[in-house]
N, C-alpha and C positions, 0 to 999 in steps of 0.2 A: 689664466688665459683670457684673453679679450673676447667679449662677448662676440658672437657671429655676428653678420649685418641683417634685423631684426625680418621677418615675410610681409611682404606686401601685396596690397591688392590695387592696380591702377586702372582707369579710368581713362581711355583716351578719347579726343573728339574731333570729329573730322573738320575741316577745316572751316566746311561752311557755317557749325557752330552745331550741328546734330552729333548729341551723342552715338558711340556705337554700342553695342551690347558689353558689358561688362563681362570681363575676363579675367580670373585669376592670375598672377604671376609671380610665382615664388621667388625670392631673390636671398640664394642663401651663401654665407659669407662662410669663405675658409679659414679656419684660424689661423693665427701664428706658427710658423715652423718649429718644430722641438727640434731639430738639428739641421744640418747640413743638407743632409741626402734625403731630407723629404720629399715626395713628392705627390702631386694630384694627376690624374691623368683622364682628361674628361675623355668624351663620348667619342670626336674624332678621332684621340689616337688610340682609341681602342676597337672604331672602323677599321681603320686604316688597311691592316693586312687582315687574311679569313682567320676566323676563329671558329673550332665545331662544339668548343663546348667556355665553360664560363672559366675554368680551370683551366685552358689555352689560354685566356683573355688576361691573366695573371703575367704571362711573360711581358708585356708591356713595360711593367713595371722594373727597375732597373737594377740589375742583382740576380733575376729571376732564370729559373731553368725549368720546365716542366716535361715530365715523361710521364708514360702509363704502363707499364709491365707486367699486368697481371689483367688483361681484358680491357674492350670498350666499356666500361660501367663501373669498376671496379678506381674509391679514390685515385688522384693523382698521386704521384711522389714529385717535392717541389723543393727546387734547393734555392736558396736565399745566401747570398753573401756568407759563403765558409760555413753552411748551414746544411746537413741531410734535412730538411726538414720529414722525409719520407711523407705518412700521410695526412701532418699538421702539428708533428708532436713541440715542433722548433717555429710556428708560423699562428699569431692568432687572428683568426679568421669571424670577420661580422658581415653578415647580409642582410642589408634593411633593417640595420638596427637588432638582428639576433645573431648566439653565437653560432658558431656552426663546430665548432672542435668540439670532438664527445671525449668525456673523461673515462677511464678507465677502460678504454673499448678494446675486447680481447685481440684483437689484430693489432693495435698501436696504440699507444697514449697520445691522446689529440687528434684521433681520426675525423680528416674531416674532408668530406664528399659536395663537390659544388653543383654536380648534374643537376641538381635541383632546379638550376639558374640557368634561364635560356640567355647568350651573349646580346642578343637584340633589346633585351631590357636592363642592360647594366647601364648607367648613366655616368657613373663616378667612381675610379675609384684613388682612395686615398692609400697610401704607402707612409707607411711611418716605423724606417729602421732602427732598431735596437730599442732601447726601455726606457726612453727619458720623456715618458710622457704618463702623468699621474691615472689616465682613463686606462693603459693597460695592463692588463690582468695575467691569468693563468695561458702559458704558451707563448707571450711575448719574449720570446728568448733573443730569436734572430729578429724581431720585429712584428709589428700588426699590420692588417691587409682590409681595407672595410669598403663594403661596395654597397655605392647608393644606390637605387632602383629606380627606373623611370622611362618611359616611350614618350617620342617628342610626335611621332604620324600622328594627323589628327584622323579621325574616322578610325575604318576598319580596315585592316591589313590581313592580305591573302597570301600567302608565300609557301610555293611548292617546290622540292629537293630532287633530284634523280641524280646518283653519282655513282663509283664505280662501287665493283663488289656486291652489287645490288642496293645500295643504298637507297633509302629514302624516304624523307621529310616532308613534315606538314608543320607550317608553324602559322598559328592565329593570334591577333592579338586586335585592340579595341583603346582607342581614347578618346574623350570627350572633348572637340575643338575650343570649348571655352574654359578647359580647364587645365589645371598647371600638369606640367608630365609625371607627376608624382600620382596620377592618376590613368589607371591601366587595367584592363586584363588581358594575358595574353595563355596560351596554351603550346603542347608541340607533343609531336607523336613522332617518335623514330625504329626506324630499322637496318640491319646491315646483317647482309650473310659473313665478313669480314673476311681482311686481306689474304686472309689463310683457314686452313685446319682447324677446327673448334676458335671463333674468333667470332662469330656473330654475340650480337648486341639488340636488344630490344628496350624504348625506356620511352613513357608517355610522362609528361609534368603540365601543373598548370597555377598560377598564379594572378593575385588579383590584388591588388594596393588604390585605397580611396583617401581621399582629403577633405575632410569640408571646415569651414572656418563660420562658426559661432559667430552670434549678433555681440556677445561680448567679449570679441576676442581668442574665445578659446579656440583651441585647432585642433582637431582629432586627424589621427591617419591609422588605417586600418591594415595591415597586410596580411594575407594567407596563400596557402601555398600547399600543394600535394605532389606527390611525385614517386614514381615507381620503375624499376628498370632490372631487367633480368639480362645476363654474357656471359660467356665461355670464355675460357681463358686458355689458351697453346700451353703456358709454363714457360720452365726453362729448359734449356739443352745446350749440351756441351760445345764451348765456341770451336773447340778442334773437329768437332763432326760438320757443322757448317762448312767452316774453311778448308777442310780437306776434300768436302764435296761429298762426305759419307752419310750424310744427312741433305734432306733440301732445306733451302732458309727459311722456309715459312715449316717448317713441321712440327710436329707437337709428338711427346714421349709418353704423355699420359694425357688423354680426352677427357678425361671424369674432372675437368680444374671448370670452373667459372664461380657464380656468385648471383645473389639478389639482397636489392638495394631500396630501402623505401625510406619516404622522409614526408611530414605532415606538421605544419605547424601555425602559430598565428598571434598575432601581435596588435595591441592596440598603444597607441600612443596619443598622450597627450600634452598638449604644450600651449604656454601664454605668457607672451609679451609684457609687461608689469612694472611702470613705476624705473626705467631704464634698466631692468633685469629680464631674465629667462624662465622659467620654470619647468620642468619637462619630468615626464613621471612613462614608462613603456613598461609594461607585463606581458612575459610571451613563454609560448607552451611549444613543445617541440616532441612527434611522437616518432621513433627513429627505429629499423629493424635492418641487420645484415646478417646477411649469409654467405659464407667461403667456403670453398673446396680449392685446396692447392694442393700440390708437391715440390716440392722445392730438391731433395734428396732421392728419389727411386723408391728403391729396396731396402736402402741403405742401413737406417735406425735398426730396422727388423734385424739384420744379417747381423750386426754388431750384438743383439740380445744372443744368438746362438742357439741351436739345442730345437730349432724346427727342420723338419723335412719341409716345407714350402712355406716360402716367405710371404709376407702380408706387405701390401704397397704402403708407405708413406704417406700416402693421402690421409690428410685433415680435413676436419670439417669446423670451423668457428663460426658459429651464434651469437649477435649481441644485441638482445630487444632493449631498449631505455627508454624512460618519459625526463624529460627535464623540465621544470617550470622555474620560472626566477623575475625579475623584473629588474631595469637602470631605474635612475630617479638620480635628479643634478638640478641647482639652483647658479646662477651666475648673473653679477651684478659688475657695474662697471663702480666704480670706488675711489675718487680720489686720495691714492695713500702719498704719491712722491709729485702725480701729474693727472692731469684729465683724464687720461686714456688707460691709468690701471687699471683693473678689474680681479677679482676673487670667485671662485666658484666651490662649491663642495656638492660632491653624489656620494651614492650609495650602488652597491649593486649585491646582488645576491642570487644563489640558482641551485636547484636542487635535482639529484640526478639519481632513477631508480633503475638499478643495471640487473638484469638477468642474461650471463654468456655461461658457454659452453665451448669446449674441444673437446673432438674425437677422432679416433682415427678410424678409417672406413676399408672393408674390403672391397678388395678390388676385383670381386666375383660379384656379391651383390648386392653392396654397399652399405650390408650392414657395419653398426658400430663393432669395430671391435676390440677398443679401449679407452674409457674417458678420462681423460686425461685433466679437462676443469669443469667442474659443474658448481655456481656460484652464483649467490647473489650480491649484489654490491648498493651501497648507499652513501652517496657523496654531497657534501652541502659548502658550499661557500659562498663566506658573505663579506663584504668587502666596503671598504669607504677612505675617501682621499679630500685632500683641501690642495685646492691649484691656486699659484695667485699670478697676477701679470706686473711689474714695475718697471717705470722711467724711470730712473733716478736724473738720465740727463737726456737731452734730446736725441740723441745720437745711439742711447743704450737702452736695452729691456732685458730685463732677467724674468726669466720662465720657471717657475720650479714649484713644489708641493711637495706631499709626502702620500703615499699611499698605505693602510692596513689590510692584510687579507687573512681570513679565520679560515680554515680549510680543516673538516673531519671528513673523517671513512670507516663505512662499517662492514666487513667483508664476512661473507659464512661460505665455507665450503661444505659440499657436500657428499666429495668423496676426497679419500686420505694422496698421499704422496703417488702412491703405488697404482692410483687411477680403481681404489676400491672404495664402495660405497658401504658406510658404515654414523657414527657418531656425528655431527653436524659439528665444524670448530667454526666459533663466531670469534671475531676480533676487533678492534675497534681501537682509532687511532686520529688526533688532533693534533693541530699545529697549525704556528702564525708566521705570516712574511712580513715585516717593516722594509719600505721601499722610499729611497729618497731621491726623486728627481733635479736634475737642474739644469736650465740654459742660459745661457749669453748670448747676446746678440747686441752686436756691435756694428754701425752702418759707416765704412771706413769709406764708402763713395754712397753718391744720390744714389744706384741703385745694384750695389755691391755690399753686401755683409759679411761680414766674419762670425762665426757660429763656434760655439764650442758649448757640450753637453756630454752629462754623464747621468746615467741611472742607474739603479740596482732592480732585477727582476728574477723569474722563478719561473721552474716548471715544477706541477704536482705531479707522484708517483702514481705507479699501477698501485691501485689500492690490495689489490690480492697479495702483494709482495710485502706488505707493511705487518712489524710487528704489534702485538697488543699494547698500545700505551705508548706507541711511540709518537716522539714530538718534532721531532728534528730530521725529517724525512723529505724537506724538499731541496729541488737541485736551486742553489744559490748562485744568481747572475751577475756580473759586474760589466756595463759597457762605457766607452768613454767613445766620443767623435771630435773632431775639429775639421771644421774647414770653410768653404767661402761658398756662396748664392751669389746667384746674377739674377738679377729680371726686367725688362722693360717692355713689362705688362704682355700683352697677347703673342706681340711677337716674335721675342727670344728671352729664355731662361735655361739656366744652367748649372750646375753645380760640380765642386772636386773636393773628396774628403777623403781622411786619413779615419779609418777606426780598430777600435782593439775590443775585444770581449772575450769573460773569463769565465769558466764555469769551474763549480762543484767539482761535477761528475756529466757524465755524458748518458748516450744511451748510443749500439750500436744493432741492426739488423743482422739476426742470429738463424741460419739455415734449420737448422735442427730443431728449432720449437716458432719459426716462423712468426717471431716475434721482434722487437727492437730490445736489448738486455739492457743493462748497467754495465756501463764502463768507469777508467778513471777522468779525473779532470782534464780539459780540454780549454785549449784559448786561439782564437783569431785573430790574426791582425791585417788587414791591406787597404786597399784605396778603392774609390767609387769614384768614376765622370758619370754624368749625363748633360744631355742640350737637348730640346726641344725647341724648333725655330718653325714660324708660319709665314705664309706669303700672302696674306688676306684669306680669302676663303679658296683661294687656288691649289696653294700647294702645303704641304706639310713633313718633316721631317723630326723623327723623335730616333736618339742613338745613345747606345750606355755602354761604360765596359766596366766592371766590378773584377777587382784578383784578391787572392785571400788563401793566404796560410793558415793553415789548421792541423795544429801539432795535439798531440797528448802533452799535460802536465803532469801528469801523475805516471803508473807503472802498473802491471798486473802479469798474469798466467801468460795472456796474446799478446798484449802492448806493451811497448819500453817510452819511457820518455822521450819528446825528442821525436817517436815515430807518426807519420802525417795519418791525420785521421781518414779511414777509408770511405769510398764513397763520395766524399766532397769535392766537385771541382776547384781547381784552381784560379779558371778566369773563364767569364759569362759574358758573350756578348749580345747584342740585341741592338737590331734598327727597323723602325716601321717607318715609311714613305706612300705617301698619296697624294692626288694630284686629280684634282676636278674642272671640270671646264666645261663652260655652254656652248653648245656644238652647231644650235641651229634653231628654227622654230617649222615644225611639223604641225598641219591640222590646228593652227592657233596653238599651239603649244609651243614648250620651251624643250627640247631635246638634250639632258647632260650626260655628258659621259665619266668614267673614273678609273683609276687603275690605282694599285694598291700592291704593296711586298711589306712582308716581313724576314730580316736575315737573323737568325740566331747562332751562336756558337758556343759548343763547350768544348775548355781544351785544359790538359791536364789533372786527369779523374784518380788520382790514387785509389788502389785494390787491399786487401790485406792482402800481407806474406809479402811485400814491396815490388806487386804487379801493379802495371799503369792498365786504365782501360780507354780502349780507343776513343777519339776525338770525335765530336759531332758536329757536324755545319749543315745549316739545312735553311732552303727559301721555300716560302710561302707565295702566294701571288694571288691577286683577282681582280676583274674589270667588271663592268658595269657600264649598261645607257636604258638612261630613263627618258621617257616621254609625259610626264607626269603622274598619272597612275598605272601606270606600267612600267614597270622595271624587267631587265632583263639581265642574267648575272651568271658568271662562270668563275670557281673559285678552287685554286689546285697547289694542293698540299705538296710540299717534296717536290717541286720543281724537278731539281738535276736527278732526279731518284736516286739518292743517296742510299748506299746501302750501311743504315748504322743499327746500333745498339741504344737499344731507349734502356734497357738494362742489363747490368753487368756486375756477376760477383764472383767469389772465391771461396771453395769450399769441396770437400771429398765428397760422393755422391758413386750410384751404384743405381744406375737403370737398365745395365744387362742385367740384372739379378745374377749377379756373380755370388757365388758361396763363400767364397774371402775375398771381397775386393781391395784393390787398394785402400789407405787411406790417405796418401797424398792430395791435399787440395791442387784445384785445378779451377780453369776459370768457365761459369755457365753464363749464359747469356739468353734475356727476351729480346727479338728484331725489331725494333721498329718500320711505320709502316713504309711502302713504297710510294712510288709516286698516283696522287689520286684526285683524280675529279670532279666537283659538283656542277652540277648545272640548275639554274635559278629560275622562274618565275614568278612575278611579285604581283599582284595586284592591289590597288589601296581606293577604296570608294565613302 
């Protein structure tokens, strides 16, 4: 990969020949595309339409679908091109340089929570579909997601919330006018009685990233970050109770569901310029705590055991404390091997993960345990390292490609047997390697039209609890391939249309009855991706994608046949943000702008199991804005047409009459998403 374009520090002087105060100005360069459908989406189009958390800010990106169905607080579930990612298991996720997907996390493999991340300090983020790039790791199935960090306000920034439902925010945040935006603190405290019955939301975060640049070069950047949030959760309920009107749309079957969420972490980076190379060394600690209460089932489980006069609820309870500690470290030089502009890079990464969860099931009188179902410690280590290289062979062509190794053990102890009794401790322990071999082409068949073609091979790591003693061949093996064509001419329009296919192993699918994602059999994708991104100077803005994408099973089992469309995956994902700035006037010596801003998204064509469709989602976003310099004024409203949809949708038998034999025909449950809602803004910046 070509080295980025190196940080500088400039010097400007006014004209009459007096310096001004010196000012940092980071100038950091994007690399090369590893496919087709890559893409970067800076700070404007991720203004563009409202976003209420950083995990909203995600749909931008092109492919992208995000929903919440188990609470304000509780991860998102985020689908990616013919991809459930649910809550990261198919999606790898970095902010500021750390990872955010938790290994083994008893709710999902790859759970990964962004509340952390206030959307007003995202600066960047990069998108980079499927595995043809030697930097990703564990979770890059359907692709990597990496968001830079940064506030551009110079001074102090005052921004107060009131919106519907009771809503409302405080968000603070601080930069230093002569320093680059990679330098910030910013804070937020939220609250929400929520749109319905058991739906309130409470969640305080706070974050701080520093930069300073050594007399010799070197460059440290500092970030931490704390964060904490407690919500209730409605659950699910039967969409014929909705629709028949024998239920209301916002109600909830069982109140005892929400969740608490905390995340603590910190990262120090360093990096230096050298002899026309890079060097770059980051070590960062991660201290992560969840807690869940769902039902997803009733009565249901209970009723099928038999042999009680009064059934015990389905409620669970999962625990998953973890520390991770790991560090990147990557060296990159530019290297004439075919032309001036090759370059070579080799890293290293490694991260160690100390899991303590737990499941239980809880009464539903007074909530004590009354079956543990995992009680387990887990230990996870991967250590990883790759060689990238870049080559012209002729002017018009560059091959991209490397190799990646990844060393992956797990050492799991359970502490009670199958039966949820506690007895004999069984420890297990289990190693394996991934060889992953990246490549691209790129071919520049007009001055600013290329033709791209890329394939890689990648991996997701299992639940450690499910691995045998000694086994080695326990990860799910990826195979992606892309082809298609980039446009760019630079700021103002760029574009992309690509064909891709991707093959897995084995899959994993979301299972009612242990509220978990299982093992399925092999699974393959194949469809097309547009996007355009077009600007009007700094006036107007338009960013628009559509992603379709078949997703069959390869394989066969008990539920699945060959052939049958993978459940839960949409079909086709659309997505447009729009904005549109303009100076209005000048007030009190001041410059007056005003702004208006949407986002349209759509999903359509949701396959269910048991070959139920689930209904279609369209929904607008909107928000306007007029500022007077440090004053802003801002109104921002979710669900425009107040769509009444389904942010989630499943298939499965279930029993919340507490019926004594209920059926077991599955049938479809559903969380509501929300209605149409509110905020209103005040900003202050001094």
């Amino acid at each position: 990969m070509a080295p980025a374009t190196p940080q500088a520090t400039v010097a400007a002087e006014e004209a009459g020949g007096a310096a001004e105060p010196t000012r940092d100005v980071r100038v950091s360069g994007t690399p090369p595309p590893r496919s087709a459908s890559e893409v970067v989406r800076g700070r404007d189009v991720i203004m563009a339409a409202p976003h209420r958390t950083a995990s909203d800010a995600l749909a931008v990106v092109p492919g992208v679908f995000v929903t919440q169905h188990s609470g304000d607080g509780k991860a998102h579930q985020i689908f990616l091109r013919g991809f459930d990612a649910v809550h990261g298991q198919d999606l790898e996720l970095w902010v500021g340089g750390v990872p955010v997907n938790e290994v083994s996390n008893i709710h999902g493999q790859g759970y990964a929570d962004l509340h952390f991340v206030m959307p007003e300090v995202i600066r960047e983020v990069q998108a980079t579909p499927g595995t043809y790039d030697p930097k990703q790791g564990d979770f890059a199935v359907a692709g990597s997601i990496r968001m830079k960090l940064g506030y551009s306000e110079p001074g102090a920034t005052v921004k107060g919330t009131v919106g519907s439902f009771g809503a409302k925010r405080l968000f603070l945040a601080y930069h230093p006018k002569d320093s680059s935006d990679e330098t910030f603190a910013a804070g937020e405290v939220y609250s929400s009685d929520g749109f319905g019955p058991n739906r309130a939301a409470r969640r305080a975060s706070m974050m701080a990233q520093g930069t300073h640049d050594f007399e010799n070069g070197l460059v440290l950047r500092v970030l931490a970050s704390t964060f904490s949030g407690r919500y209730d959760s409605a659950g699910v309920v039967p969409a014929s109770d909705i629709e028949s009107g024998r239920l209301d749309r916002f109600a909830t079957l069982d109140p005892k569901q929400g969740g608490y969420s905390s995340r603590n972490q910190l990262l120090l980076e360093l990096h230096k310029d050298d002899d026309g190379g890079r060097w770059t060394v980051a070590p960062f600690v991660v201290f992560r705590t969840l807690q869940l209460r769902q039902n997803f089932t009733g009565y249901f489980l209970d009723t099928q055991r038999g042999g009680a006069d009064r059934f015990e609820s389905d409620n669970t309870q999962q625990v998953n404390e973890s520390i991770t500690a790991g560090a990147t470290a990557s060296y990159r030089k530019g290297v004439k091997l075919l032309s001036p502009r090759d370059a070579v890079e080799i890293g290293v990464y490694g991260r160690h993960d100390i899991i303590e969860q737990s499941q239980r099931r809880l009464s539903d009188l007074n909530d004590v345990p009354t079956q543990t179902l995992v009680d387990a410690a887990v230990r996870g280590t991967n250590v990883a390292g790759y060689a990238d290289a870049a080559v012209h062979p002729i002017q018009r062509l560059a091959l991209r490609g490397g190799i990646r190794v990844d060393g992956l053990s797990y050492a799991a102890t359970d502490r009670v047997n199958a039966q949820g009794v506690l007895g004999p401790q069984q420890a297990r322990a289990a190693q394996g390697a991934h060889f992953g071999k990246k490549l691209t082409v790129d071919y520049s068949v007009l001055p600013r039209t290329h033709l791209v073609a890329s394939y890689g091979d990648g991996f997701r790591s299992p639940q450690a609890r499910g691995l045998s003693n000694g086994e080695r061949t326990f990860l799910t093996e990826v195979a992606s391939y892309e082809l298609g064509l980039r446009y760019s001419d630079g700021a103002r329009l760029a574009g992309s249309l690509a064909g891709f296919y991707t093959d897995l192993s084995e899959d994993l699918v979301f299972d009612p009855a242990t509220a978990r994602n299982e093992r399925v059999p092999g699974t393959a994708r194949k469809g097309i991706a547009a996007e355009m991104t077009a600007r009007a100077n700094d006036l107007l803005l338009l960013s628009s994608s559509a992603t379709y994408t078949h997703a069959a099973f390869t394989g066969a089992s008990s539920k699945y046949g060959k052939g049958d469309l993978l459940p839960y995956v949409p079909q086709l994902v659309l997505r447009t943000d729009a904005a549109l700035k303009q100076k209005l006037g000048r007030v009190l010596g001041r410059d007056v702008e005003g702004r208006v801003g949407a986002g349209l998204e759509g999903l359509v064509g949701r396959p269910l199991p048991f070959g139920e469709v689930g209904r279609n989602v369209f929904l607008v976003d909107a928000s306007a804005g007029l500022r007077l310099k440090e004053v802003e004024l801002g109104v921002d409203v979710f669900n425009v047409l107040d769509a009444n949809w389904y942010d989630g949708q499943f298939v499965y038998a279930s029993n919340f009459t507490r019926a004594a034999n209920p059926a077991r025909v599955p049938f479809s449950h559903v969380t509501v998403g929300p209605p149409r809602t509110f905020f209103f803004s005040l900003t202050l910046r001094v």
